[in-house]
C-alpha positions in Angstrom: 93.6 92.5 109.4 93.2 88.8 110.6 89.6 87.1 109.6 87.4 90.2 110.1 85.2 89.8 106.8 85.2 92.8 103.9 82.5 94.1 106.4 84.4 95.4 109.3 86.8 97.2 107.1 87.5 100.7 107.8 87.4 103.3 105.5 91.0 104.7 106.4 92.6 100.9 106.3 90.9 99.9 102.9 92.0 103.3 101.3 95.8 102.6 102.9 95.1 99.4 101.4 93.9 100.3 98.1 96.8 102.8 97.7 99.5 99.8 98.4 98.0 98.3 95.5 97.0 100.7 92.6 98.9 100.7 89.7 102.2 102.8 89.8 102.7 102.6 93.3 105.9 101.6 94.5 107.5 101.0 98.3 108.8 104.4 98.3 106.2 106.3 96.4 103.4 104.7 99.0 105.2 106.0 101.8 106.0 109.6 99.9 102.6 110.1 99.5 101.4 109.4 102.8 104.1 111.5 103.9 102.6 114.6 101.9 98.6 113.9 102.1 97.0 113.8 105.3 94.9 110.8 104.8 95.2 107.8 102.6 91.8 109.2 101.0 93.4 112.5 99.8 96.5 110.7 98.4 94.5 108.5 96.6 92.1 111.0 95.1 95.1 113.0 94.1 96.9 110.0 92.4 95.9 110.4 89.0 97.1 113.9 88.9 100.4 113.3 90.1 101.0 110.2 87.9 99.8 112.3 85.0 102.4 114.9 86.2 105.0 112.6 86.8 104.1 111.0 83.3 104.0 107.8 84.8 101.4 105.4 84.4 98.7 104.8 86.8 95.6 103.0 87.8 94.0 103.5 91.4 92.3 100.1 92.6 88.5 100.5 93.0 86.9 99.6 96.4 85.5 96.0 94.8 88.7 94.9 93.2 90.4 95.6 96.8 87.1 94.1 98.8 87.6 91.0 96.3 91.3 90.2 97.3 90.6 90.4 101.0 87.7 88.7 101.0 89.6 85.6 99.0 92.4 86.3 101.5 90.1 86.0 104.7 88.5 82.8 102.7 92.1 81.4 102.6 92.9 81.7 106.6 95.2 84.1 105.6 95.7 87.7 107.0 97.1 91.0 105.7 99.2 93.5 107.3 99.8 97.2 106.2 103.0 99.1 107.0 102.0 100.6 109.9 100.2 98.3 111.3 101.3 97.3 114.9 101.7 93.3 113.6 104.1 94.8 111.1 107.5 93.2 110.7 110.1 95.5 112.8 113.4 94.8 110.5 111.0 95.1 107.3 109.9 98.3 108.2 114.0 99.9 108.8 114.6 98.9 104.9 114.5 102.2 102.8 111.6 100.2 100.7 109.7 98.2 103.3 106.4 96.5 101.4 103.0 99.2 101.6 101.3 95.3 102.4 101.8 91.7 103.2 99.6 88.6 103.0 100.3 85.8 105.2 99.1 82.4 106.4 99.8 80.4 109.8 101.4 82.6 112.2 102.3 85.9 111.2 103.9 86.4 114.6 107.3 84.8 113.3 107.6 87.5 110.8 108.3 89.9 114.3 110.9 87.5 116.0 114.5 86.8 114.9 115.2 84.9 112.2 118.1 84.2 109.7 117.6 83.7 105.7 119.3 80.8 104.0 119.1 80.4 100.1 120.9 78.3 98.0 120.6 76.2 94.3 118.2 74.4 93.5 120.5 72.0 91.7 122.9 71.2 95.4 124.7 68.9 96.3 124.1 66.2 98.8 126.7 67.8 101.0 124.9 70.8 100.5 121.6 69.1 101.1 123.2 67.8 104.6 125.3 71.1 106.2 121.6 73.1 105.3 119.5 70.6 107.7 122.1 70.8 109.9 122.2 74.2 110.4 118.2 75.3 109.8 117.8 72.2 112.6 120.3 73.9 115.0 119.2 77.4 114.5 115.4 76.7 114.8 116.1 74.4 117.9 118.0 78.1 119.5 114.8 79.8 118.7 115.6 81.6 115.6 113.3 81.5 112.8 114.5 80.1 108.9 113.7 82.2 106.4 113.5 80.8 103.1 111.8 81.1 99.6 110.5 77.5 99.2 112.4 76.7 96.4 113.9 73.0 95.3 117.0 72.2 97.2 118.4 74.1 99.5 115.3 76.7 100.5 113.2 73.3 100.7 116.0 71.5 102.8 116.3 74.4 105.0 112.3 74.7 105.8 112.2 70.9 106.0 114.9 71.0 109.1 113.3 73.9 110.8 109.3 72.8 110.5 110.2 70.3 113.3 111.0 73.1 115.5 107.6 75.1 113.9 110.4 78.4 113.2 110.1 78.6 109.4 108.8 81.5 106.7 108.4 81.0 103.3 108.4 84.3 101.6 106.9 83.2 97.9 106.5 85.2 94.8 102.9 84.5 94.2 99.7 84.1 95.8 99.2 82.8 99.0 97.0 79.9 97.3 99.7 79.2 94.1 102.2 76.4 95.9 105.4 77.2 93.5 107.5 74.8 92.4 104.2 71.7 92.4 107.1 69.5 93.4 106.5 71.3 97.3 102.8 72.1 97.3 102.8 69.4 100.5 105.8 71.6 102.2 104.0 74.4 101.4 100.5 73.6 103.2 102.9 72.0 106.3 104.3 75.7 106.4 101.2 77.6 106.4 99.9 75.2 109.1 103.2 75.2 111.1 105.0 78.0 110.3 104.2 81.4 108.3 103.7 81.8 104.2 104.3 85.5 103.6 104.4 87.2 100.0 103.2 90.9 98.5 101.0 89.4 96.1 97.3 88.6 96.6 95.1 85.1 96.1 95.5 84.5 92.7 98.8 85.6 91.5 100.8 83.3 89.6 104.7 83.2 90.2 106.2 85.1 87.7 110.0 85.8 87.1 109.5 89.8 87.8 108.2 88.6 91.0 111.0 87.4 92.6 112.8 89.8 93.0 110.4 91.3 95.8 110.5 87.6 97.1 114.3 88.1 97.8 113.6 91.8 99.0 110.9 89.9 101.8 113.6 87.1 103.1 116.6 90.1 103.2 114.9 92.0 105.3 112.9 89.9 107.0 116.4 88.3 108.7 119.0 89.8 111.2 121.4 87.8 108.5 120.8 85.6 105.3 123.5 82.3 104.8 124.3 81.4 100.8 124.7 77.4 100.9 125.4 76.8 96.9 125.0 79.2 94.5 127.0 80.1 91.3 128.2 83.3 90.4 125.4 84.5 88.4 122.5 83.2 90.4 119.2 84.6 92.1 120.8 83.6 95.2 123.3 86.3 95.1 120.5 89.0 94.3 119.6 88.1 97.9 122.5 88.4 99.9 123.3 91.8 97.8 120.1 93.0 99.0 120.7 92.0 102.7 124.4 93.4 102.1 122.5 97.1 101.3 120.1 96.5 104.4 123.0 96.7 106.5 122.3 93.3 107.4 124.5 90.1 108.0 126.0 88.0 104.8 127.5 84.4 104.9 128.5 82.2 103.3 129.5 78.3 103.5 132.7 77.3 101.5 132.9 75.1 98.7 134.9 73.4 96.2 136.6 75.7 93.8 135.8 73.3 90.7 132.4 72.8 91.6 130.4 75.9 89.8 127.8 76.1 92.9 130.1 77.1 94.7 131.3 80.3 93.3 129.2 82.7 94.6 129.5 81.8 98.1 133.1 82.0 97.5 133.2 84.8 95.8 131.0 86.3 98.9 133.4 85.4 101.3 136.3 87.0 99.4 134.2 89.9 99.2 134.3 89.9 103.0 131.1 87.7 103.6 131.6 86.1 107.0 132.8 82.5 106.1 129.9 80.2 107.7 130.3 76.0 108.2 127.3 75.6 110.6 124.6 76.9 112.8 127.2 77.7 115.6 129.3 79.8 113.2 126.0 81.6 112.3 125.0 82.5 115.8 128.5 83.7 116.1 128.6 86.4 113.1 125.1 87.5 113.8 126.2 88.2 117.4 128.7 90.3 116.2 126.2 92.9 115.6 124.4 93.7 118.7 122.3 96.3 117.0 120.8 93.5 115.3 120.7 90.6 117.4 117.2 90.9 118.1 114.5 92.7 116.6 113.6 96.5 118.1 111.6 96.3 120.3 110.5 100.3 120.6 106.7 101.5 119.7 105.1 100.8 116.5 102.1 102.9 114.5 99.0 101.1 114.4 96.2 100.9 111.9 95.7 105.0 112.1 99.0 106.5 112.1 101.1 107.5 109.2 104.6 106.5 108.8 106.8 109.8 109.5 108.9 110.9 106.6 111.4 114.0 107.6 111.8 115.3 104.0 109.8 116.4 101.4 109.7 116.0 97.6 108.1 117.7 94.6 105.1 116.1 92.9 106.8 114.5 90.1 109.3 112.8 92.5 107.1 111.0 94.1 106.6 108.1 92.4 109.3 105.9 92.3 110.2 103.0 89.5 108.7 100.9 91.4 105.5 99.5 90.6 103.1 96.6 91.4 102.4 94.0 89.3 98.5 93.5 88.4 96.6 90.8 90.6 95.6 89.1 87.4 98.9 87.4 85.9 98.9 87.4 82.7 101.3 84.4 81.8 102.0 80.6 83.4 105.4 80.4 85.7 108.1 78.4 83.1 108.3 75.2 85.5 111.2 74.5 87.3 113.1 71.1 86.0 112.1 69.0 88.4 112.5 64.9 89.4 109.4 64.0 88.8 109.7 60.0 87.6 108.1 58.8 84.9 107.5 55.1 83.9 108.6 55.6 80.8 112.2 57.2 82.2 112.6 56.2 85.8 116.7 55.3 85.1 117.2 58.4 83.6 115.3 60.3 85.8 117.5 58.7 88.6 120.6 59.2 86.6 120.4 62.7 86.5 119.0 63.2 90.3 122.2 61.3 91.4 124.3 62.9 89.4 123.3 66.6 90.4 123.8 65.4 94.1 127.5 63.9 93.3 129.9 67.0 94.0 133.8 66.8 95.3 132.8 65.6 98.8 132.3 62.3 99.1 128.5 61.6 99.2 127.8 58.1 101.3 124.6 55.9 99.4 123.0 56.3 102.6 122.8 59.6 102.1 122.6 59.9 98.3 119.9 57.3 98.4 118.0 59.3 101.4 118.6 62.4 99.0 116.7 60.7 96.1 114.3 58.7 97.7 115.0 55.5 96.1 115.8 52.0 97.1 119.3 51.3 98.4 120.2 48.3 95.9 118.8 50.5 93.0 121.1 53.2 93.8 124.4 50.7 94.2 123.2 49.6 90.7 123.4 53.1 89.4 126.5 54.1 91.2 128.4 51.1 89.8 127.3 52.0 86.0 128.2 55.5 86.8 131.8 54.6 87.7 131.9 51.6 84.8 131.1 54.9 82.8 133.6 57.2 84.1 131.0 59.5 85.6 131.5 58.6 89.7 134.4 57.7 91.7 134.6 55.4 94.8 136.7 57.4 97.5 136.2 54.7 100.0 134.6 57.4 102.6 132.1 57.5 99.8 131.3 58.8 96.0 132.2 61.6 94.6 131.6 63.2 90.8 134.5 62.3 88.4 
């Protein structure tokens, strides 16, 4: 539904839309029940019996709660899409638990085209920081959309080096209207203006932890593959690429250090058989080696009317899944991400600590540890000669690396 009003809503879409968001009803439970009802108007009418059956809890949305979020979407530019819609994302809809609805803003067409995820730490390296431009640049530039989550680090690197080419997403965990972290509320209006936001939570919704997860659901099977740049062992970046893995989609990983801790899930990946990734080349070659899902399918799609078609059948209490939605209304703040914002009172330890997160085992020029920061060169040479006075930072010669 792109900018039609609450007025030209039909019946059949607002109740399919309705469903998707009541209370108890998960991926798989939205798409069992249109499976068994004929209409999205009987399922919904028979929702509180089966939830009471299934002794789960429940809570069908009423018609101006679900009026309210589109009309706050439409007032946003943004646009919402129902599985089964025709604009519909073709991988999302072969998971097992595609989303019941999307909301997006810029160009929801991207979310239909190929694309490849890349995630990472927030806390990366500078090396890090430079083999994700390089390969977001390089893939975008060969006409494949980077898919990301928007947050500090690499996500923001990797949308950065693609929004030149105008081939980013940025799946979110909240609202289409709650930039998350503040640090990239800039990068996240350039993305919705040249690229696509997408997330399965209305205007309104704060980003909370529980909500990430689906975040990480969106870029998996959004992407014929998903690259980890960074990422330690026990890290929300991993949650990603084991979702991709159980799409039956692509997994890579770039190599790092073994004493640096970032690097231990993406090692760990490629010891796990994760295809061992050091650029966009290499990532064009390991997707390739899946025809079946080098491109997007390309075969007919349902439209607005049509139910998705489910082959097996369940009993009542089976058809809700643990999946639920989360309210609209959020009921607590995001806890903020650390971020670099400078102070007066702190600048020099703000700086500090920026430049020595970036410092990793590979040599890190000022150049591009000062480009990294966004600080003055002769600043930066200050604080890189304290840091090795201090035993923190060494001087390789090709550059400087932690101690």
């Amino acid at each position: 539904m792109a900018g039609q009003g609450t007025g030209n809503v039909s019946p059949h879409w607002l109740a399919r839309y309705r469903l998707g968001r009541s209370q108890g009803v998960g991926p798989r439970t939205y798409q069992r029940l249109l499976a068994k009802f004929p209409n999205p108007e009987e399922a919904l009418q028979a929702l509180p019996r089966l939830a009471a059956k299934a002794k789960r809890p429940c809570a069908v949305q009423s018609v101006d709660q679900a009026l309210e979020e589109i009309s706050a979407t439409d007032n946003l530019g943004g646009e919402i899409i129902l599985h089964g819609d025709q604009a519909y994302p073709p991988l999302l809809a072969q998971l097992p638990d595609p989303p019941p609805l999307l909301f997006t803003k810029g160009w929801p067409g991207l979310l239909s085209q190929k694309g490849i995820g890349i995630v990472g730490a927030r806390h990366a390296s500078a090396a890090g920081l430079r083999v994700v431009a390089e390969m977001a640049s390089m893939l975008a530039s060969q006409g494949y959309s980077v898919v990301s989550g928007l947050a500090r680090g690499i996500d923001g690197a990797a949308h950065k080096a693609a929004l030149a080419h105008g081939l980013t997403i940025a799946a979110v965990a909240g609202g289409l209207d709650q930039p998350y972290p503040p640090q990239h509320a800039s990068l996240h209006e350039d993305i919705a203006h040249h690229g696509c936001l997408v997330t399965e939570m209305p205007p309104g919704t704060l980003p909370r932890a529980q909500l990430f997860p689906r975040r990480n659901r969106l870029i998996a099977g959004l992407t014929l593959g998903t690259v980890i740049v960074e990422g330690a062992l026990r890290s929300g970046t991993l949650i990603t690429a084991r979702l991709a893995l159980s799409y039956d989609r692509v997994v890579m990983a770039v190599p790092g250090h073994p004493l640096d801790l970032r690097s231990g899930g993406g090692n760990q990946l490629i010891k796990d058989g994760a295809a061992l990734v050091c650029n966009g080349q290499d990532v064009l070659e390991a997707v390739c080696l899946l025809p079946g899902l080098k491109t997007p399918p390309q075969g007919p799609r349902s439209g607005h009317g049509q139910r998705p078609t489910m082959t097996h059948s369940r009993g009542e209490a089976d058809l809700f899944s643990l999946q639920t939605n989360a309210p609209a209304n959020a009921v607590q703040h995001p806890r903020p991400e650390r971020g670099l914002q400078q102070t007066d009172a702190d600048k020099g330890g703000e700086l500090r600590a920026a430049v020595l997160e970036l410092l990793s085992d590979v040599p890190a020029s000022p150049d591009t540890l000062a480009a990294s920061c966004g600080c003055p060169i002769g600043a930066l040479m200050a604080l890189l000669g304290e840091l090795e006075l201090s035993g923190l930072a060494v001087n390789t010669g090709a550059g400087f690396t932690r101690a």
